[in-house]
SERO-465607 format. One record per residue (C-alpha): x, y, z. Coordinates in steps of 0.001 Angstrom, whole numbers, plus 500000, padded with zeros to 6 digits. Example, Ala and Ser with C-alpha at 12.3 -4.5 7.8 and 13.67 -1.06 7.14 Angstrom:
2
512300495500507800
513670498940507140
! end
This chain:
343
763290933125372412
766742933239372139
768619934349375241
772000936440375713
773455935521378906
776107937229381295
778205935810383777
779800938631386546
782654936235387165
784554935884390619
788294935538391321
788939934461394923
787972931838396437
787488931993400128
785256935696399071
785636938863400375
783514942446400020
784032946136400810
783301946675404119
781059949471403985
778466946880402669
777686945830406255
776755949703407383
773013949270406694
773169946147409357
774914948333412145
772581950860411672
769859948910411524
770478947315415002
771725950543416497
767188951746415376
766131948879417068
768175949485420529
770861946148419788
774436946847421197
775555946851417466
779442947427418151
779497944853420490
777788942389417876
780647943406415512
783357943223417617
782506939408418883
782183938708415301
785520940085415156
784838942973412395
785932945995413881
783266948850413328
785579951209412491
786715949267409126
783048949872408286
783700953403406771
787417952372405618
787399952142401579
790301949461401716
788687947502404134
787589944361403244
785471941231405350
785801937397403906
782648935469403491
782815933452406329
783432936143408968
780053937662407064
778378934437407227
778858934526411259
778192938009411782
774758937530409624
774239934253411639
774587936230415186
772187939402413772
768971936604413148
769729934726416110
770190937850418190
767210939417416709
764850936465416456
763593937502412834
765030935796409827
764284938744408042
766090941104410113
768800941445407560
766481942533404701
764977945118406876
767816947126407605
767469948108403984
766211951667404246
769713952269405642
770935951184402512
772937954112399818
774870953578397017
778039954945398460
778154951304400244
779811950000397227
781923952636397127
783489954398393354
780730951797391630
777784953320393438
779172956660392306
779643955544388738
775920953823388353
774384957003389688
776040959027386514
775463955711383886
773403956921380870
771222953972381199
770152951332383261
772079948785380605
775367951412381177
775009951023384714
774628947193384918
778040947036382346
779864948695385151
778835946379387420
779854943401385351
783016945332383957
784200946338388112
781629944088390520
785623943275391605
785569946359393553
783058945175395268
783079941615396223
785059938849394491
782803936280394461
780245935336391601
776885936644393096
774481937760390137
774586937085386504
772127938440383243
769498936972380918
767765939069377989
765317938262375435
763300940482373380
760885941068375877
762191941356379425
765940941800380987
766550939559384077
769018939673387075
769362936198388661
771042935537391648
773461933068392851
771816930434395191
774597927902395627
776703928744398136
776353926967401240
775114928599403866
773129931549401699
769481929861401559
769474929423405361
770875933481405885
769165934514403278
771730936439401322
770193935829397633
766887937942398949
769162940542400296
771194941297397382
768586941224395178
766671943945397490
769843945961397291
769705945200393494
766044946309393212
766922949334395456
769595949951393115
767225950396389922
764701952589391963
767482955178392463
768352955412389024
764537955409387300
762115956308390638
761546955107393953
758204953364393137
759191951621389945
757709948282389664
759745945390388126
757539943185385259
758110939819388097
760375939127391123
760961935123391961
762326934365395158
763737930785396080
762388931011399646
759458929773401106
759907932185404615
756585934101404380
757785937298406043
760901937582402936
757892937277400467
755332939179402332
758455942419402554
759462941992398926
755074942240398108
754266945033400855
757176946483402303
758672946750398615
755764947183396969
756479944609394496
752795943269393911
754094940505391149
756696938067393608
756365934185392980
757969931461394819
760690929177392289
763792927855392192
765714931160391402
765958934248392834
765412936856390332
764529940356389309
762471940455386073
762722944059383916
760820945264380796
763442945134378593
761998949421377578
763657950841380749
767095949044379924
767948951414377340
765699954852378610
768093957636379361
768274958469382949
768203961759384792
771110962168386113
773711960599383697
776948962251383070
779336961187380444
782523963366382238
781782962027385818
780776958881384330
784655959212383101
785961959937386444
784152957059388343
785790954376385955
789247955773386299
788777955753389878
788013952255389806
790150950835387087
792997952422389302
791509950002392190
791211946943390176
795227947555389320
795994947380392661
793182944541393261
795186941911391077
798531942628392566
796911939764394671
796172937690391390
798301934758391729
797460933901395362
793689933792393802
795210931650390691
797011929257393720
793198929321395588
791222928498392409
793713925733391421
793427924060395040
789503924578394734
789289922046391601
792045920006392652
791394918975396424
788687916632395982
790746914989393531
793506914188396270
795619915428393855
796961919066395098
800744918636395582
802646922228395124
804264920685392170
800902920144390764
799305923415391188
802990924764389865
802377922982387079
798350924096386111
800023927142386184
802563927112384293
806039927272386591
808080925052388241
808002924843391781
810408927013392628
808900929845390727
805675929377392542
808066929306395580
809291932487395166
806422934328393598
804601933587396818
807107934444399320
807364937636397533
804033938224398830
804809936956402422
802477933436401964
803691930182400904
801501926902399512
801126925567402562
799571928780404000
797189929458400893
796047925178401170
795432926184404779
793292928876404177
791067927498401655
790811924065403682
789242926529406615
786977928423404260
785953925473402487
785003923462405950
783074926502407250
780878926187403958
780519922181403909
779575922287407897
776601924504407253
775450922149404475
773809919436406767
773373916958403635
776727916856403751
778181913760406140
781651914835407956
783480911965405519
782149913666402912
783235917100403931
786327915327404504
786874914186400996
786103917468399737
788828918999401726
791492916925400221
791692914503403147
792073910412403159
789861910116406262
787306911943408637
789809911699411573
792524913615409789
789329916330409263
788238915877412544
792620916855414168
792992919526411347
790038921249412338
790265920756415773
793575922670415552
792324925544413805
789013926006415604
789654924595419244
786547922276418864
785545919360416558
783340919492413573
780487917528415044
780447919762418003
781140923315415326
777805921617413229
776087921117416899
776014924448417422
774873925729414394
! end
């Protein structure tokens, strides 16, 4: 069959999400008696920032926070089960506007047009064919499989759909790329998703009928209201664009060895001094923005344990492991044998 395919894409490099996202997990320790400030607060995401709509957490910071819940907890599926705390108001203006879409294929256009608003990094992406309308989720970042973050957004995905057609709708097939029992066994019971199969994608498998049924509770005016709300946020979103242009350049460049100022500059059409001045106008500089991508980067590469420290290394834009090995002890305070140790 011939396939459409959509690609939500994703702007910044090092990630970051609305805050409010990570509500369901506080509450979900504060049910089961866990000192869930105090979890925040070492992860150094202050719970207050959890209710602020310009608040926003980088991936990394999530990645340790999400680390800390499982090990805290002892149950690798802790995250997923904090999902009855889950509401659409998490996502802020875009919950709002899917609630009033005309259709589930209205709703999921907003989240391609504005998933921005939301998180900046490329997490979910659409196949159709005559038959069926799937939701696939991204499973290559680093770190994801072992937290498991694909299962999670797809439950918030799933949970997503329910709202809009009825709490015990039934997708045609959900594949997970997992083999952790208790993930299957709470998308099959807990869920009540009878059809889930093992694969190597994590996806959520529609009859391609309920794409286009009108829902309940769509409004055209509100619907109206929602986008201008959000269209207003993206404006002020991509005030930040060229320090994500200067990120995405040094992503595709630094393994090359090749990531001199001049050259980024360049891929971007200014001279150096432009670039100079364009990012001093927003208080950064090269050297700052190379910094900060280095450190996301390494966080990434370290959780990847197929990865060798020379190869992380070369990946980073360095010569040598031992110039890895002094950068990151200066960020970190400890090497990145002993940072992988203690994984």
């Amino acid at each position: 069959m011939e396939q459409k395919q959509k690609t939500v894409p994703g702007t910044i490099i090092d990630g970051n999400f609305l805050a409010a996202i990570l509500l369901m997990f506080w509450h979900g320790l504060k049910e089961k008696g866990y000192d869930q400030d105090a979890i925040f607060t070492r992860n150094k995401i202050n719970p207050a920032d959890l209710r602020n709509t310009e608040t926003r957490i980088d991936v990394p910071t999530r990645n340790r926070l999400f680390a800390d819940i499982l090990k805290t907890t002892g149950d690798p599926c802790f995250l997923l089960k904090t999902m009855e705390h889950w509401h659409p108001s998490n996502i802020g203006a875009l919950g709002y506007s899917w609630l009033v879409s005309s259709s589930l294929r209205d709703a999921f256009a907003r989240a391609d047009r504005y998933i921005q608003t939301v998180t900046s990094t490329r997490e979910f992406y659409f196949n159709e064919d005559r038959d069926s309308f799937s939701i696939v989720v991204d499973t290559d970042k680093p770190g994801d499989i072992e937290l498991h973050v694909p299962e999670l957004i797809l439950a918030i995905l799933l949970h997503m759909v329910r709202v809009s057609l009825h709490r015990s709708f039934c997708p045609t097939k959900i594949t997970l790329a997992t083999d952790n029992p208790e993930c299957i066994y709470y998308f099959k019971d807990t869920l009540n998703c009878p059809v889930v199969e093992q694969s190597d994608k994590t996806s959520l498998i529609l009859p391609i009928d309920v794409i286009d049924e009108p829902l309940t509770y769509g409004n055209q005016d509100l619907a109206k209201l929602t986008d201008q709300s959000l269209i207003t946020y993206l404006a002020k979103f991509d005030k930040e664009n060229v320090i994500n242009q200067v990120k995405s350049k040094l992503l595709a460049l630094l393994s090359s060895g090749n990531y001199s100022e001049e050259k980024v500059a360049g891929e971007l059409n200014m001279s150096t001094s432009k670039l100079q001045r364009v990012l001093a106008e927003k208080e950064t500089s090269y050297r700052q923005l190379l910094l900060e991508v280095r450190q996301s980067l390494a966080e990434r590469y370290l959780l990847d344990l197929n990865l060798s420290l020379t190869e992380v290394a070369f990946l980073l834009g360095y010569s040598e492991a031992g110039s890895f090995s002094r950068a990151y002890k200066q960020w970190t305070g400890q090497s990145p044998s002993a940072a992988r140790a203690s994984l």
